[in-house]
C-alpha angles and dihedrals in degrees: 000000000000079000093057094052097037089058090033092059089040099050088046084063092046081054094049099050096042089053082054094054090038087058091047105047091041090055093064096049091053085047086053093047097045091047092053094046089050087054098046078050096062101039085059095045079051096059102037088062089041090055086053088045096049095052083048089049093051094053092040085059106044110117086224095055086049086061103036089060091036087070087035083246093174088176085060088044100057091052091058082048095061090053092064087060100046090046096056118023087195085078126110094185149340127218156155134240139193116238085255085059098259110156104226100174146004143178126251091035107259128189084231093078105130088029116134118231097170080123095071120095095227078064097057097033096058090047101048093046090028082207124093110300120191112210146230118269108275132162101242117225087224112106113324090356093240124183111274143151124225132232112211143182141158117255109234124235122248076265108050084234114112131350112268093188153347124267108182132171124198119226118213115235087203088068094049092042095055095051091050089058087042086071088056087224081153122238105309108075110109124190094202120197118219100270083061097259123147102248084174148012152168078220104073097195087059090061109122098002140101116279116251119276091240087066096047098101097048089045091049093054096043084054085046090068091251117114117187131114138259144174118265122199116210146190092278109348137041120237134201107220125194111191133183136165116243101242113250093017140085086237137117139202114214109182109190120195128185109248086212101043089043095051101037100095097044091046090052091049094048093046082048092059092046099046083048093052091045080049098062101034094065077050085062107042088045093043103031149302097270092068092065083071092051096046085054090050097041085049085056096046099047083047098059088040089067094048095055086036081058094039094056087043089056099042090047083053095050101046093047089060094039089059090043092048092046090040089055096045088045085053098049090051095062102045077050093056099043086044085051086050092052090039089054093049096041085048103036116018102030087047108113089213119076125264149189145173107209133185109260088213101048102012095228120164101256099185134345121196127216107276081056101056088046092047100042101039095232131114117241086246085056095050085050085061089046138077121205097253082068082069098054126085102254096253092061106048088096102054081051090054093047093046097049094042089046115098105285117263136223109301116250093036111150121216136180128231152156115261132187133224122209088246084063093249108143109229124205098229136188114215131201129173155184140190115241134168101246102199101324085329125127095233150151126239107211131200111207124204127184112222096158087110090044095048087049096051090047085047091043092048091034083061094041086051093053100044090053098044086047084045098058083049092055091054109043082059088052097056091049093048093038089063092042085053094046082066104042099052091038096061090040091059093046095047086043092053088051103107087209096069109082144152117012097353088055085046091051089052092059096050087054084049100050085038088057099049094054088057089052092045079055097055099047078054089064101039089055084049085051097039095234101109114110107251124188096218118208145169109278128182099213093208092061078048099060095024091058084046100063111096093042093049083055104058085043104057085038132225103295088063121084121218117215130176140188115195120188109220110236089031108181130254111258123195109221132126107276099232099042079058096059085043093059097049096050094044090057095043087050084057091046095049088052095049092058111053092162088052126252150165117309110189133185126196139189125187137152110263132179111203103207128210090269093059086038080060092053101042112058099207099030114103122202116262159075113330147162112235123221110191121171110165126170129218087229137116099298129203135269130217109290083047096059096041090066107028104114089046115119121253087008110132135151089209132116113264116286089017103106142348106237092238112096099087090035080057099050092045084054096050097045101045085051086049089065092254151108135245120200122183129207127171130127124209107282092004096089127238131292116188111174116182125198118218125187109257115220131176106236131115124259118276117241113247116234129229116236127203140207105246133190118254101274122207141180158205099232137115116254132189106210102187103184130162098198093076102206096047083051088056097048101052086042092059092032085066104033080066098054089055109268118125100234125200117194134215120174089205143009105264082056085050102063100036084056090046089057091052091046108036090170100070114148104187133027107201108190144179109235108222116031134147119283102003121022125224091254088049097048091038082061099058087038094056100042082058093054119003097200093067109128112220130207122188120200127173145150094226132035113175126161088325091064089058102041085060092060094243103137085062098056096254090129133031103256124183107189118223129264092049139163116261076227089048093047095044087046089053093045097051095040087056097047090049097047115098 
């Protein structure tokens, strides 16, 4: 009996001391569990939010999102937006921010557009670090306001220097909630931001909301960097925490499991064993010795029963997370490769402009998509024969070779270069391009696009720009020239009228005068290039024009030439001054003569043309509409391309000297771009000259011409007011008229003007310059006007510009004598003036 108890109260102890250990030794295997599933935890947080980053990465770095932002085209925006969204369904919203944290657009639409959010960390945090930031746990004022985190990085400039913007996606804490519960870890799994808030959670009610104190020092470790695992007493209960960081984030796992909860099973199967072994060894000591020997076997076996029991238990835990784990990842690589497909097809073969991947060692085409093979003109079977120096005009295939083979540059670099089509057409193209790995290839994907119409219209309104500004030079010089001339003419005309001057002195004098009136001749030359000669416009049928010309147009060209002309039937009605017309044509047929020594076929054509919206596109100055085509082309040497770049220029001429002016084209170009039209050339060396001109059609009927006579020098007795700045121009037409019998009164400005029209209230006449300094001649004939309407006005100036126009002049609507003119002229205007009613 005292045996019994001896080995019952030693074996109690035994018992004692074995449940201790077991505890023990349980405990740190639960510590070791919880740890590793805090770390797979993380590992899986980490790539949830690197799945969202990565879709933001790709459209940040689409060529066509840089632009778009670039322009601020927010229509163009909110498509690459939507991609976002269709990319990753964990996403709230997508959208777009100024530097200064403006939101400009967002998808879905949303009423907070123009909001600031520069208040935000994710803010903060992208524009201090300029490089993707993912955010504290906030509740977004977008929708329900649900609680997200938002994924943020700075858009790059054209250049990769410095962010030009914000582009930022809100992932939604519900989604990532859901899949965490989805994995029955029970309630006590937290995702903890960096503030210490709760973003998800198997505990709903933590949701949003500072973790428990209990669980700080684990969470402060885990946001330290350090994972591990440790025991937490609490209020009432003790947990075993395990604890990690998510890699690349300022997150933390922290993974709480009740001791008592985690322990429980193991403890009731060890108390089991040893209630089993007390069991049988009262068995022994009642039945006999020998069973003392069994009870201790079947206690280690038992015991070694538990252990493999524990181990398979382990192991069937393990390799059920292991296959979730694999099957997840399994699942995620496919959605990433169907979203990389549609992707592929939304990027490359949906893109307007063409594209290609081709191989970086031969340069062979890989793959085209559909924009390429129209543009192009080749099948896709074709581009597969083809590399992409096939594509290129044959000068410039070793620039390309040097360029390809060349480091590679900076992705997203744009170039320029010539392409060629398979119909041989050569294609201003910008290139951009990227290196990309083509079914195991080293390659680069290329983004086309076609510039060739662009580079035309800058050359076309680079052009425009020149010749105007050519054009205000020309005539500046005219006006200056046009009063010296005044001068010079007018005193030649009086000195020639003097009956005292004969013989070689009056010789001498016509020379100056000829002289003069070639000079003249030159500077109306220059007005019409600068479209700032008066013109008296009319309806002109261009047909009687040309028709009337004919014969004249034959003894010019000469006999070897041939004239030919190709009139249209109907032709329409143009609106033009009648003798700037006939200027034009024999200008051009001047040209024409001079282009074909050896004699050759000079044709003019007119014809009713309506120039549409898509020639207006291509043509800078050229506005859409109804016009009469003029067309006189040669069969001579033509020009090449310097030539025809500088063909309208004044002064510019490819004759021998004192062959030509250089003026006669300048001159055309003048008169039709005054005329309200247009003048194209087109001519090749050897292939001969085509000049077409476009005039405005109208639908009036043609203007009668009007007969004018030689008349005598007329005179008067009247009183006239000449206001005139040049002051020698103003002395010779006072004295001009003073000796045809007017009493003249001079002012040399307007203020002079009307001081001398108070003192003289019975002026007849005011003859005024135009343009002169202070007040002009329209401003001082209007107070003197209003003073005494029957006051008769006369304008004359050297240079009439958009002033002259603005007056109405150029309808009629004022008398206008256009320097340099003629003393007879002047006396003619004057008395036609005071004699009209």
């Amino acid at each position: 009996g005292a045996l019994a108890a001896l080995f019952i109260l030693s074996l109690a102890g035994a018992s004692l001391w074995m449940d201790v250990k077991a505890r023990q030794v349980i405990e740190e295997q639960e510590l070791e569990r919880v740890r590793a599933r805090a770390e797979t935890l993380a590992s899986l947080i980490e790539r949830e939010l690197q799945h969202a980053q990565t879709v933001l990465t790709s459209i940040e770095e689409r060529t066509l999102f840089r632009e778009a932002w670039a322009r601020r085209d927010m229509n163009a925006i909110a498509r690459h937006l939507r991609d976002i969204l269709t990319l990753d369904h964990s996403l709230f919203f997508s959208s777009v921010y100024e530097l200064d944290g403006t939101l400009r657009a967002i998808a879905p639409p949303d009423r907070i557009v123009g909001w600031s959010f520069a208040y935000r960390d994710w803010y903060r945090g992208v524009t201090s670090r300029k490089r993707p930031y993912i955010s504290e746990v906030y509740a977004t004022a977008v929708g329900s306001r649900p609680l997200v985190v938002a994924i943020a990085m700075p858009i790059q400039g054209q250049e990769q220097k410095e962010p030009v913007g914000l582009l930022m996606a809100a992932y939604t804490l519900e989604n990532l909630t859901e899949k965490l519960r989805s994995l029955h870890l029970g309630d006590g799994l937290y995702v903890v931001d960096q503030r210490g808030v709760v973003a998800a959670s198997t505990n709903l009610d933590g949701l949003g909301k500072p973790l428990p104190d209990s669980l700080q020092a684990p969470l402060q470790a885990a946001l330290r960097g350090e994972k591990g695992s440790l025991r937490v007493r609490g209020p009432e209960e003790n947990w075993l925490v395990g604890y990690a960081p998510v890699p690349g984030l300022e997150w933390a796992i922290v993974y709480p499991r009740l001791a008592a909860e985690s322990i429980r099973p193991a403890l009731l199967l060890r108390r089991f064993g040893v209630a089993a072994a007390g069991f049988l060894a009262l068995i022994y000591l009642v039945t006999t010795g020998m069973a003392l020997g069994l009870v201790r076997k079947q206690s280690a076996l038992l015991a070694v029963n538990q252990s493999l029991n524990q181990s398979l238990q382990e192991m069937q835990g393990k390799l059920e997370s292991l296959v979730r784990d694999r099957t997840e990842e399994l699942l995620k690589a496919n959605r990433a490769l169907r979203e990389s497909e549609q992707q592929y097809r939304l990027l490359f073969e949906g893109n307007p402009h063409p594209m290609w991947v081709y191989d970086r060692q031969t340069l062979a085409f890989l793959a085209v998509n559909e924009a390429a093979v129209k543009h192009y003109g080749y099948s896709r079977e074709e581009f597969r024969n083809l590399t992409i120096k096939d594509i290129r005009p044959q000068e410039e295939v070793p620039a390309l070779e040097a360029h390809v083979f060349a480091p590679a540059a900076a992705p997203g670099v744009t170039t320029e270069w010539k392409h060629k089509k398979r119909d041989g057409t050569v294609l201003n193209v910008e290139i951009t391009s990227r290196e990309v790995t083509w079914q195991g290839r080293a390659a680069k994907l290329v983004l086309a696009v076609d510039v060739t119409e662009r580079r035309m219209l800058e050359k076309q309104l680079q052009q425009a720009q020149k010749m105007e500004a050519v054009g205000h030079l020309a005539g500046g010089v005219a006006h200056d020239f046009n009063n010296l001339l005044g001068v010079i003419l007018g005193y030649s005309e009086l000195l020639l009228a003097n009956p005292a001057i004969q013989g070689a002195p009056h010789n001498q004098l016509l020379e100056i005068k000829k002289a003069g009136e070639r000079a003249a001749n030159l500077t109306r030359q220059l007005l019409a290039f600068s479209r700032k000669q008066i013109i008296e416009p009319v309806v002109l049928d261009l047909n009687s024009l040309i028709a009337d010309m004919s014969k004249l147009l034959r003894r010019l060209i000469g006999e070897d030439i041939e004239l030919v002309t190709a009139l249209a039937p109907n032709l329409g009605r143009v609106k033009a001054d009648h003798g700037q017309v006939e200027q034009v044509i024999m200008n051009l047929a001047v040209n024409a003569r001079d282009a074909m020594p050896h004699g050759g076929r000079l044709t003019i054509e007119t014809a009713n043309v309506d120039l549409d919206a898509e020639y207006a596109r291509k043509h800078v100055t050229v506005q859409p509409g109804p016009y009469v085509l003029l067309a006189v082309s040669d069969t001579g040497v033509g020009m090449d391309e310097a030539t025809l770049a500088r063909i309208f220029e004044p002064f510019f001429t490819t004759k021998e000297a004192g062959k030509g002016t250089g003026l006669g084209l300048s001159t055309v170009y003048g008169i039709v771009k005054q005329s309200g039209g247009n003048i194209w050339v087109y001519s090749e060396p050897g292939r001969g000259t085509t000049f077409k001109i476009y005039l405005p059609r109208v639908t009036m009927p043609v203007t009668a011409q009007r007969a004018v006579e030689k008349a005598a020098t007329p005179g008067g007795n009247e009183t006239l007011l000449v206001v005139e700045d040049a002051e020698a121009m103003r002395k010779m037409s006072c004295e001009f008229l003073a000796s045809r019998g007017y009493t003249v009164l001079e002012a040399n400005n307007g203020a002079d003007a009307l001081a001398l029209a108070e003192k003289h209230p019975h002026i007849h006449m005011l003859i005024a310059d135009l343009v002169m300094p202070g007040m002009n001649g329209r401003e001082l004939a209007q107070q003197l006007c209003a003073r005494n309407p029957r006051l008769r006005v006369l304008y004359v100036s050297g240079y009439t510009g958009d002033a002259v126009v603005r007056m109405g002049i150029l309808e009629g609507a004022a008398a206008f004598l256009q320097k340099p003119f003629t003393l007879h002229g002047l006396a003619c205007k004057v008395r036609e003036i005071l004699d009209a009613q």
